[in-house]
PASEBA-1860 file (N, C-alpha, C; in nm, 3 decimals):
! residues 210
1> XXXXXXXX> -3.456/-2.600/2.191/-3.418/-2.476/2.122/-3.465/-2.481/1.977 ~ -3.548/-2.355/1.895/-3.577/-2.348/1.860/-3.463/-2.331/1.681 ~ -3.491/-2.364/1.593/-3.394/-2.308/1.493/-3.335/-2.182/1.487 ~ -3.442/-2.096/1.501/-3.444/-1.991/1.494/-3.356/-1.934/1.573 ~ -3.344/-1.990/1.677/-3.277/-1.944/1.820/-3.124/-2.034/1.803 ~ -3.098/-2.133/1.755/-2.979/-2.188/1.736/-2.872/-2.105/1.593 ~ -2.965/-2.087/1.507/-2.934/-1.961/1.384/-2.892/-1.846/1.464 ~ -2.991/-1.802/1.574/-2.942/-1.641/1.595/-2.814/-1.682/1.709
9> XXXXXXXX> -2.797/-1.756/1.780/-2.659/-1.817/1.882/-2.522/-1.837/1.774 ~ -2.526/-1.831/1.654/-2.435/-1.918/1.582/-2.432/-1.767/1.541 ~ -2.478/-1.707/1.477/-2.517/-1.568/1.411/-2.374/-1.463/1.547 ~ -2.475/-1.466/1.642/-2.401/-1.412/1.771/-2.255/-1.445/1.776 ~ -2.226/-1.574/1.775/-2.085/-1.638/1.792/-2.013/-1.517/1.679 ~ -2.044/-1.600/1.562/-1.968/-1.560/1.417/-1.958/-1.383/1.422 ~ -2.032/-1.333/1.491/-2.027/-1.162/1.510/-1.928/-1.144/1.605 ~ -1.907/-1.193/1.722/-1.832/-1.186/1.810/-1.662/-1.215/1.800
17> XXXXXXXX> -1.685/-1.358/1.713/-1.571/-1.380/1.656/-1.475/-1.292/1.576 ~ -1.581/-1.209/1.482/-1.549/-1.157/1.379/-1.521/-1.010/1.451 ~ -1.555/-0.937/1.589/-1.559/-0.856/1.646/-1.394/-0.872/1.693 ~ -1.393/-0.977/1.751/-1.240/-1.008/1.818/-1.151/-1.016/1.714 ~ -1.161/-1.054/1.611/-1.062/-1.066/1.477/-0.998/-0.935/1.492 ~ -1.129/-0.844/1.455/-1.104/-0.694/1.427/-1.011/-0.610/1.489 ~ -1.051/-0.689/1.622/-0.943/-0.597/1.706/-0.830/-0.583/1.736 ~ -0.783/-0.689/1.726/-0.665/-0.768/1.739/-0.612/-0.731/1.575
25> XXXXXXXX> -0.671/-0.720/1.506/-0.572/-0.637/1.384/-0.577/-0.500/1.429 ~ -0.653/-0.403/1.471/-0.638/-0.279/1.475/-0.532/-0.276/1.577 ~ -0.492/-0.331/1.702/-0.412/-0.337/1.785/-0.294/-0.372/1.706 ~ -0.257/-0.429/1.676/-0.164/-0.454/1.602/-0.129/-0.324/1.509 ~ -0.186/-0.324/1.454/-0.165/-0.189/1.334/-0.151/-0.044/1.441 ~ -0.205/-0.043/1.549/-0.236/0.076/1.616/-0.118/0.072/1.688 ~ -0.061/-0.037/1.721/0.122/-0.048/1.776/0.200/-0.021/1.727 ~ 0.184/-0.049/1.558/0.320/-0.054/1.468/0.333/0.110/1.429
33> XXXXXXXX> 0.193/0.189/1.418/0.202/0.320/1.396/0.241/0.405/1.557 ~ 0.229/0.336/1.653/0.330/0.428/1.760/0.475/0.391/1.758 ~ 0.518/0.301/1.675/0.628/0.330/1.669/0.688/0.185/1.693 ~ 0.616/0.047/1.766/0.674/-0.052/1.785/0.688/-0.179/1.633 ~ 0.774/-0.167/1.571/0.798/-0.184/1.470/0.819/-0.385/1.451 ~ 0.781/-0.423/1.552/0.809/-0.557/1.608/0.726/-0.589/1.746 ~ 0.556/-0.580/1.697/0.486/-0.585/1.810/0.467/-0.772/1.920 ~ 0.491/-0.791/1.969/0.474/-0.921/1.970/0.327/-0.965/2.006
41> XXXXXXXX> 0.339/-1.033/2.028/0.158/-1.137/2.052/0.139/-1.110/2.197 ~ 0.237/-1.072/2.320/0.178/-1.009/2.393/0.118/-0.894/2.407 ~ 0.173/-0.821/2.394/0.128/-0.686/2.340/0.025/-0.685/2.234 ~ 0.005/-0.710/2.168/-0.095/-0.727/2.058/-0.219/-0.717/2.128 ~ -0.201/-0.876/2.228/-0.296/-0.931/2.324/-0.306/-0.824/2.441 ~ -0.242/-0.740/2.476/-0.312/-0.681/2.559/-0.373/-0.524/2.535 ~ -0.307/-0.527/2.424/-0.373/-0.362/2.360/-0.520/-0.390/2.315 ~ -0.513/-0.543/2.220/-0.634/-0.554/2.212/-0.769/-0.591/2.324
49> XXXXXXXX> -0.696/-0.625/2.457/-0.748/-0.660/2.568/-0.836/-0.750/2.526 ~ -0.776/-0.891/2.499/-0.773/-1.021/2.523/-0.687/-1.119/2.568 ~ -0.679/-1.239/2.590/-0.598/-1.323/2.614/-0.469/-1.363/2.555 ~ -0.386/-1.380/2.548/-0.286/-1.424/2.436/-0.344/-1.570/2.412 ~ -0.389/-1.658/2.459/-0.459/-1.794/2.391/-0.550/-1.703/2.323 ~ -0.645/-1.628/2.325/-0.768/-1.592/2.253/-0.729/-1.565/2.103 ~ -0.611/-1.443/2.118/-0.533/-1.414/2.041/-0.481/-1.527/1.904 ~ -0.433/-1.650/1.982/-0.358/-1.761/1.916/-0.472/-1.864/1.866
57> XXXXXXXX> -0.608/-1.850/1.920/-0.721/-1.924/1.850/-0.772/-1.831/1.708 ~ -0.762/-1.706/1.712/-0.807/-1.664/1.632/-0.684/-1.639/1.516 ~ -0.638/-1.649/1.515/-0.483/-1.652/1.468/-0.366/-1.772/1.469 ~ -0.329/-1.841/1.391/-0.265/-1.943/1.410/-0.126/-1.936/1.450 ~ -0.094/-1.805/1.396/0.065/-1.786/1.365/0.054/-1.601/1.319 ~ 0.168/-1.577/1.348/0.174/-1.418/1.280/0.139/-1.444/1.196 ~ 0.187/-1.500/1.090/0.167/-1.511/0.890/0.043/-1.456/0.860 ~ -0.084/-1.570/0.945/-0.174/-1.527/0.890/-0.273/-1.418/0.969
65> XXXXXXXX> -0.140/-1.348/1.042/-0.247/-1.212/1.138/-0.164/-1.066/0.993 ~ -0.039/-1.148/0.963/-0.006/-1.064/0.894/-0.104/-1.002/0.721 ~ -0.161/-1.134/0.727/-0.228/-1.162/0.595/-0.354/-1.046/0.631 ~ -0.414/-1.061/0.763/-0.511/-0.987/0.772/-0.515/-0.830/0.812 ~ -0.373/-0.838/0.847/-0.321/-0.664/0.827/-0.347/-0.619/0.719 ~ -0.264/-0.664/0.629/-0.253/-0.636/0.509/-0.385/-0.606/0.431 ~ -0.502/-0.711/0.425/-0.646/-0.655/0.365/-0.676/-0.552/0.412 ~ -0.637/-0.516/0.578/-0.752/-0.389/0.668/-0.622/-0.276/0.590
73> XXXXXXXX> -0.517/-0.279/0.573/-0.406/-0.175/0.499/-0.480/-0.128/0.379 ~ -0.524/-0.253/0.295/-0.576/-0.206/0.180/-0.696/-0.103/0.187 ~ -0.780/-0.197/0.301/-0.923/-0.086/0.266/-0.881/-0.020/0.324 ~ -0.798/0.020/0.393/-0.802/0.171/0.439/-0.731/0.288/0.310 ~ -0.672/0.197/0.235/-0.592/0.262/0.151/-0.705/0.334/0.030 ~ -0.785/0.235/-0.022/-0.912/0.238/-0.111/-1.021/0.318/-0.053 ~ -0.995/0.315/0.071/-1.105/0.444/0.178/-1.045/0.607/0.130 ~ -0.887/0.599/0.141/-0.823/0.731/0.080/-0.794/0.788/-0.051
81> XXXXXXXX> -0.855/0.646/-0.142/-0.830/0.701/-0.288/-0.873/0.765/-0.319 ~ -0.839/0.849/-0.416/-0.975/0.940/-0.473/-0.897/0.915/-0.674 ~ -0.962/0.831/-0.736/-0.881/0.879/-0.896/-0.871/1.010/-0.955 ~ -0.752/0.945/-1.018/-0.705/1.074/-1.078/-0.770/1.100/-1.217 ~ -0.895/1.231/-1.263/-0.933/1.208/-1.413/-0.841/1.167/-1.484 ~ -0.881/1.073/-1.598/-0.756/1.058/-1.683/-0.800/1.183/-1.813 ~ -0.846/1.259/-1.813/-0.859/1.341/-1.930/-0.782/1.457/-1.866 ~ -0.722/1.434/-1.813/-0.638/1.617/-1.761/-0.509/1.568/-1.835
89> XXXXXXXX> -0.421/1.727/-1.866/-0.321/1.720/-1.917/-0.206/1.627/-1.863 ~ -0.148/1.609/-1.957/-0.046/1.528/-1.876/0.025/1.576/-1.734 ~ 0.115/1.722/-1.732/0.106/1.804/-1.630/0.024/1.752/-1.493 ~ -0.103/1.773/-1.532/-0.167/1.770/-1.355/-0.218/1.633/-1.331 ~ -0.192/1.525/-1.441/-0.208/1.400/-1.412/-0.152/1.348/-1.346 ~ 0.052/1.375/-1.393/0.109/1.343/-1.273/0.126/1.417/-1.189 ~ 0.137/1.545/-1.151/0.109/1.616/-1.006/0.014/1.534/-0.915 ~ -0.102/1.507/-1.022/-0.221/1.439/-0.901/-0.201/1.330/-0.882
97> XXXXXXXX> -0.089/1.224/-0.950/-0.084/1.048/-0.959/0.028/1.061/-0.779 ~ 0.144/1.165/-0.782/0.245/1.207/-0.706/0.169/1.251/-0.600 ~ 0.103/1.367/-0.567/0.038/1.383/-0.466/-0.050/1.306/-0.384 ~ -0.127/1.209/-0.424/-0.185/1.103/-0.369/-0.076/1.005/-0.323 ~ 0.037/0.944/-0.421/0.096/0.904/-0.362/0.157/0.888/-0.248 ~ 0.239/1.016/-0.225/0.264/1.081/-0.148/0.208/1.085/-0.020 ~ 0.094/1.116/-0.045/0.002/1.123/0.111/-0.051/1.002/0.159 ~ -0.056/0.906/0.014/-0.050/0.792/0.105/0.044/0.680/0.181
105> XXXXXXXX> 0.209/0.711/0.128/0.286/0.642/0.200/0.293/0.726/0.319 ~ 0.318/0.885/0.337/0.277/0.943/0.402/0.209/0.836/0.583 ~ 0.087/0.871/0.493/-0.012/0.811/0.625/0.013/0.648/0.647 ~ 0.039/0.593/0.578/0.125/0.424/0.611/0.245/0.409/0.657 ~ 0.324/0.537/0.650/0.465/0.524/0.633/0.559/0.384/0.785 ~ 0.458/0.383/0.895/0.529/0.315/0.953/0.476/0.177/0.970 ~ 0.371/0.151/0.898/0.291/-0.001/0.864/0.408/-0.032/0.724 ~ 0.482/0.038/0.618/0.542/-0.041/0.535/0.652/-0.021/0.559
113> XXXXXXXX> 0.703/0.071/0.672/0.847/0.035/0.743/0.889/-0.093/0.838 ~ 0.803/-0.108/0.856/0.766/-0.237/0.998/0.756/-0.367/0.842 ~ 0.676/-0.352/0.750/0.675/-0.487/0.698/0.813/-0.467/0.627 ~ 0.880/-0.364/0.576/1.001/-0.413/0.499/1.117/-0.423/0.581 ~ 1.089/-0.474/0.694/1.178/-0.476/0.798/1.170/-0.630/0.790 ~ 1.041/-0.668/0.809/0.973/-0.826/0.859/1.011/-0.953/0.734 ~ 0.986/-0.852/0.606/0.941/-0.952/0.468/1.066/-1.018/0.448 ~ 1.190/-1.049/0.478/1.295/-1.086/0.423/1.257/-1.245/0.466
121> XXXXXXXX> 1.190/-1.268/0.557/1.152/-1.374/0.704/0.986/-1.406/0.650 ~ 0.987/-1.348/0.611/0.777/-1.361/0.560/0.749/-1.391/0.422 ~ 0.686/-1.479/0.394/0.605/-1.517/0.297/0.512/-1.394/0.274 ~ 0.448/-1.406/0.386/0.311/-1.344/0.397/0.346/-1.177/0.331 ~ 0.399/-1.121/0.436/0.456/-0.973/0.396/0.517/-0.967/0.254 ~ 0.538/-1.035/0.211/0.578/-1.047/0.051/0.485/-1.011/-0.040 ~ 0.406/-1.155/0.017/0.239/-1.129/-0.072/0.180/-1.019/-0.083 ~ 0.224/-0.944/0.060/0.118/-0.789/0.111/0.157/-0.708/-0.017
129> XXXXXXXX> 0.307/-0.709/-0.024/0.349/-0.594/-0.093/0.351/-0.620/-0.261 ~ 0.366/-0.777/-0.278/0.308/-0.807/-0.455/0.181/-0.739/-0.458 ~ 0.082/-0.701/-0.367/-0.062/-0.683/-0.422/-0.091/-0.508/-0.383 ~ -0.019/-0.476/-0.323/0.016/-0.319/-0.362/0.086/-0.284/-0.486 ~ 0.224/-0.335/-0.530/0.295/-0.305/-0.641/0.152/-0.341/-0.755 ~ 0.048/-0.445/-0.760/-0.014/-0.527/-0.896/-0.151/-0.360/-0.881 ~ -0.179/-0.286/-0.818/-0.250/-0.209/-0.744/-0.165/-0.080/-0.852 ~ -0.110/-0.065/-0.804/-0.029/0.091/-0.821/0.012/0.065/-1.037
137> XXXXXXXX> 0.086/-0.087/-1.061/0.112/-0.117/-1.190/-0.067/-0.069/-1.231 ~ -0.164/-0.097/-1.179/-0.265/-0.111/-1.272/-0.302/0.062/-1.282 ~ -0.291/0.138/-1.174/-0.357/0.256/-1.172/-0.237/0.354/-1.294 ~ -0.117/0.299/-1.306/-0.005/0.387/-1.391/-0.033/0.328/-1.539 ~ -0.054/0.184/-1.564/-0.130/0.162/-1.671/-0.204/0.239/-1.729 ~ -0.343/0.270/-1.647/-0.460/0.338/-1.675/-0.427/0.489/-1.708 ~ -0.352/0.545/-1.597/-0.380/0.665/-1.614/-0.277/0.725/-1.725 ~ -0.176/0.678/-1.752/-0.111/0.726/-1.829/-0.076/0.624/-1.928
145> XXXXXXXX> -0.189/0.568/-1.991/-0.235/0.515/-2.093/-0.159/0.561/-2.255 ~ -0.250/0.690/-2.272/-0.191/0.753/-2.413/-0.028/0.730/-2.401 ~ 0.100/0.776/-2.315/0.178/0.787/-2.316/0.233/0.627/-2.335 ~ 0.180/0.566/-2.267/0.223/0.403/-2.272/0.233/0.415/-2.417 ~ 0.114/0.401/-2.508/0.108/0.395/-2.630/0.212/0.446/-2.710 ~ 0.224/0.530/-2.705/0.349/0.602/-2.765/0.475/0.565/-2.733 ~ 0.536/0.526/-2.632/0.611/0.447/-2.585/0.650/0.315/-2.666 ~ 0.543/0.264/-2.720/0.563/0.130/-2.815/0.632/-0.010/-2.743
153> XXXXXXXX> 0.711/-0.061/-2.811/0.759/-0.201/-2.722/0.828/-0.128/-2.592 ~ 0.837/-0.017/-2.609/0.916/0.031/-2.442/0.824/0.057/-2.350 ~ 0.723/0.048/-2.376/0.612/0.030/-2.291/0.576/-0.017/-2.160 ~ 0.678/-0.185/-2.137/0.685/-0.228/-2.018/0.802/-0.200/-1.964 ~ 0.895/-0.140/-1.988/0.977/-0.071/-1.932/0.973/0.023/-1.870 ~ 0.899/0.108/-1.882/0.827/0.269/-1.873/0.752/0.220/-1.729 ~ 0.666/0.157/-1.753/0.576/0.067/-1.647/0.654/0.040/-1.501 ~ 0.751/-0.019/-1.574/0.844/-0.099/-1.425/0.902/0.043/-1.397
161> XXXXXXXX> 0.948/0.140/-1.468/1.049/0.265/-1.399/0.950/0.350/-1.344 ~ 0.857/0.339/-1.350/0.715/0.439/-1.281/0.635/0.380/-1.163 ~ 0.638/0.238/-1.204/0.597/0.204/-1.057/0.734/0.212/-0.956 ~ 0.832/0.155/-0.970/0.955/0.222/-0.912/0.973/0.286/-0.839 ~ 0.936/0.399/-0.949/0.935/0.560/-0.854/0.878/0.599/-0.788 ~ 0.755/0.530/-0.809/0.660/0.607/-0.657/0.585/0.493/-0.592 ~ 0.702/0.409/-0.526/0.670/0.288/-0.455/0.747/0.348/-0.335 ~ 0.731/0.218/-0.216/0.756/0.243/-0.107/0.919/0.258/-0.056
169> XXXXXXXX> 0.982/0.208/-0.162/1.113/0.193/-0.132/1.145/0.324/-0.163 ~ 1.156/0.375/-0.275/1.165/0.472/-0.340/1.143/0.619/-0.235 ~ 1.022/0.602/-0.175/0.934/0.740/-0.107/1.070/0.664/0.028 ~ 1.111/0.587/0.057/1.175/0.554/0.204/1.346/0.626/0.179 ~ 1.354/0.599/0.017/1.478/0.681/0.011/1.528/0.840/0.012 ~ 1.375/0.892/-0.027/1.431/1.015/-0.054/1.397/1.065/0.098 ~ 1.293/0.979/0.189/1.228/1.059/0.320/1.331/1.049/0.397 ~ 1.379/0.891/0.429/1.473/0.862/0.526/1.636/0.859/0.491
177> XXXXXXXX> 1.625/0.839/0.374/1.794/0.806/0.294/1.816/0.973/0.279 ~ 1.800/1.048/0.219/1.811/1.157/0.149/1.766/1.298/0.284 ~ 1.686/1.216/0.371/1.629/1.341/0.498/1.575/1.439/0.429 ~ 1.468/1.462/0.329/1.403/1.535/0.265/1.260/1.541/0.313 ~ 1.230/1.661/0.347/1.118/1.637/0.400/0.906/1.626/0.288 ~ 0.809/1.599/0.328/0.721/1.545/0.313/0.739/1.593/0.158 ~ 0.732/1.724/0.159/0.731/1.852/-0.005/0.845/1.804/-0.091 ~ 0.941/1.814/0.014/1.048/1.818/-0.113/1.040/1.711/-0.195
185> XXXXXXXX> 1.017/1.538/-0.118/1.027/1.453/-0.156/0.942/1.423/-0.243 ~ 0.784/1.477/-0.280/0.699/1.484/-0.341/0.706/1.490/-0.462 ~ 0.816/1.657/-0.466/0.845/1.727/-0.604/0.937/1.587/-0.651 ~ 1.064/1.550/-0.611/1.110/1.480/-0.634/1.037/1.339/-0.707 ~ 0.955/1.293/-0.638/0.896/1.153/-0.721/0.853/1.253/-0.839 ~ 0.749/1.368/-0.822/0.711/1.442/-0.926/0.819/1.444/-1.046 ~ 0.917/1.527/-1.014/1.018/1.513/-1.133/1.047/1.416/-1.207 ~ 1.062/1.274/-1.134/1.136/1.174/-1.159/1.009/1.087/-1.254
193> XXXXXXXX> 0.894/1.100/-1.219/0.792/1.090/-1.311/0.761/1.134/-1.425 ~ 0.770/1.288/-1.418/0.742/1.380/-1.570/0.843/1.333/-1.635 ~ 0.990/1.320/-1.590/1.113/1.302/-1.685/1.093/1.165/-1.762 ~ 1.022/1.095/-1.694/0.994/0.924/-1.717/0.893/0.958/-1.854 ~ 0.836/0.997/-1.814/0.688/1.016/-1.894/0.750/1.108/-2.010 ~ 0.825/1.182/-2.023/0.867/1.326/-2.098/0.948/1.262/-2.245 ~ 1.074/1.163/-2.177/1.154/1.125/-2.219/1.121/0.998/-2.325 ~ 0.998/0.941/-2.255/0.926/0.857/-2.365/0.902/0.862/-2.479
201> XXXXXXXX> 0.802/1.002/-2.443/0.717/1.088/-2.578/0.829/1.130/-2.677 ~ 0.946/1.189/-2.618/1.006/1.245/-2.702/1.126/1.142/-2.800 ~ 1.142/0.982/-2.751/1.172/0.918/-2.786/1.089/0.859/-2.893 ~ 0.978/0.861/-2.903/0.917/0.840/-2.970/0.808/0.847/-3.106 ~ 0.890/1.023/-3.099/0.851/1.141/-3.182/1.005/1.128/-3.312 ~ 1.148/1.091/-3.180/1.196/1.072/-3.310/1.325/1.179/-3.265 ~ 1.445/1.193/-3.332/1.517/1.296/-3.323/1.474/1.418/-3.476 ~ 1.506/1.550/-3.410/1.452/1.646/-3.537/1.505/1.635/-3.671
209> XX> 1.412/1.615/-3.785/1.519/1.637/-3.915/1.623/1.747/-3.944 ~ 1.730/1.678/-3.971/1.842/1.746/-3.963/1.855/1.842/-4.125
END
């Protein structure tokens, strides 16, 4: 056998491998969004129509099938972003920071119901959700920048009460705690944002001379 031909066999393997990886996460993910919130490795294994050994070679343990949910979560998430200009008024900055939000727990809503079910028990699912919260801290940083500024040493305070608000716990309280549906709950993070953002500025302007 030629190199060439042992390169393209190894080439083949590593595609195949990497073919079966794939699937076996989409199965997984494609379970937890019908609703099975606790898929096991059989099932996994047969949605993805493979073996459950095949399954357990390519995978050592949930942890690290969980680990690889979690990246295919992301790009799918970074597939739906779209940024928000940061030169628009404050107004439609956060309308547009809230509305994206929104639509994207929205469309995850039962991939981060299933992990905040799991994470109390998981390392892994922990990690998933530190690197969404470090994700969302960076985009509220950015976009509402000027206001940070003004804000002054309250700055990281402001930070933590905004990512807060339009995190997953948060969107789970007003959807499922509160039974508010997709809109209402929207306006709601909306509000709870401008007031965040509102209350800053105006703290920071000062009370009026008397």
């Amino acid at each position: 056998m030629s190199e060439v031909e042992a390169a393209g066999r190894v080439d083949g393997r590593t595609a195949r491998a990497e073919r079966t990886r794939r699937a076996i996460v989409e199965a997984h993910l494609a379970l937890i969004a019908e609703g099975d919130m606790r898929p096991t490795g059989e099932k996994i294994a047969e949605r993805a129509g493979i073996s459950l050994r095949t399954l357990w070679i390519n995978f050592k343990d949930m942890e690290t099938l969980f680990e690889a949910s979690g990246s295919t979560v992301l790009e799918r998430q970074d597939s739906a972003y779209r940024p928000v200009p940061r030169d628009l008024p404050l107004r439609q900055r956060v309308d547009a920071f809230c509305r994206q939000r929104a639509d994207l727990m929205q469309m995850f809503a039962p991939i981060f119901r299933a992990a905040a079910m799991r994470e109390p028990t998981s390392p892994q699912l922990h990690r998933n959700r530190v690197k969404h919260i470090v994700r969302v801290r960076q985009e509220v940083e950015e976009l509402f920048a000027p206001e940070l500024e003004l804000a002054g040493p309250a700055a990281g305070e402001l930070v933590d009460a905004l990512v807060a608000a339009s995190m997953w716990p948060a969107w789970s309280m007003l959807r499922d705690g509160l039974e508010l549906d997709a809109e209402a709950a929207r306006r709601a993070m909306t509000r709870t944002v401008s007031a965040l953002l509102v209350t800053a500025i105006a703290a920071s302007v000062g009370p009026p001379p008397s």
